[in-house]
N, C-alpha and C positions, 0 to 999 in steps of 0.2 A: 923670690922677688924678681919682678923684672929689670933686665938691663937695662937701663931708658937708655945707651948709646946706640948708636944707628950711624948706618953709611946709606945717605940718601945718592943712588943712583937715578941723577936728574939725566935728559938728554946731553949736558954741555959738561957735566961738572960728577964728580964723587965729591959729597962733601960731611964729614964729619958732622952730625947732630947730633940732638938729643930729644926726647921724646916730652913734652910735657901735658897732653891730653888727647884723648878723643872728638874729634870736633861732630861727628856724625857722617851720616851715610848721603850720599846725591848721588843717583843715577847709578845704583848696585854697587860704587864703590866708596870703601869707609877713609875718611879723612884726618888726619893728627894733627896737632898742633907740635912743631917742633921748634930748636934753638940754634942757632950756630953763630959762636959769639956773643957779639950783643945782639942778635937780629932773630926774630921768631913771623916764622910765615907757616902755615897750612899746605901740606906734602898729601896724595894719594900715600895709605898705607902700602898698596903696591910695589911702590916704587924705594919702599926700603930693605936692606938689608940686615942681618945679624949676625954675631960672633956665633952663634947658636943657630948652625943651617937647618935643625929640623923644625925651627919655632915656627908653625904657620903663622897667617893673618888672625885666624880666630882665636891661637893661643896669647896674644898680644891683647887682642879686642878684650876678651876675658880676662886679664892679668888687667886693663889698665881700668873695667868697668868697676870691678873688685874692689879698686882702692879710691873711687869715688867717693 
């Protein structure tokens, strides 16, 4: 099962999420829907991190399409 925690490495900020969906793809890169806190806003999957350094982007894509 996936980790849904994440370290979004924005420009300004590391900041503690969590992962609650895939929102789709725009312009080759794939988009999630994340939380932190009470506040959920749309991150480049890019631009996350994992406890699990070998988890590609496409291992996540596929873990989170799975439980659709």
């Amino acid at each position: 099962m996936l980790s849904r925690k994440a370290l979004w490495k924005s420009k300004d900020y590391d900041i503690p999420v969590e992962i609650i969906k895939h929102l789709g793809e725009v312009q080759g890169q794939h988009w999630v829907l994340v939380r932190s806190g009470s506040a959920e806003t749309g991150v480049p999957l890019k631009e996350l991190r994992f406890e699990e350094e070998t988890r590609s982007e496409n291992d996540v894509l596929l873990i989170l399409e799975n439980e659709e």
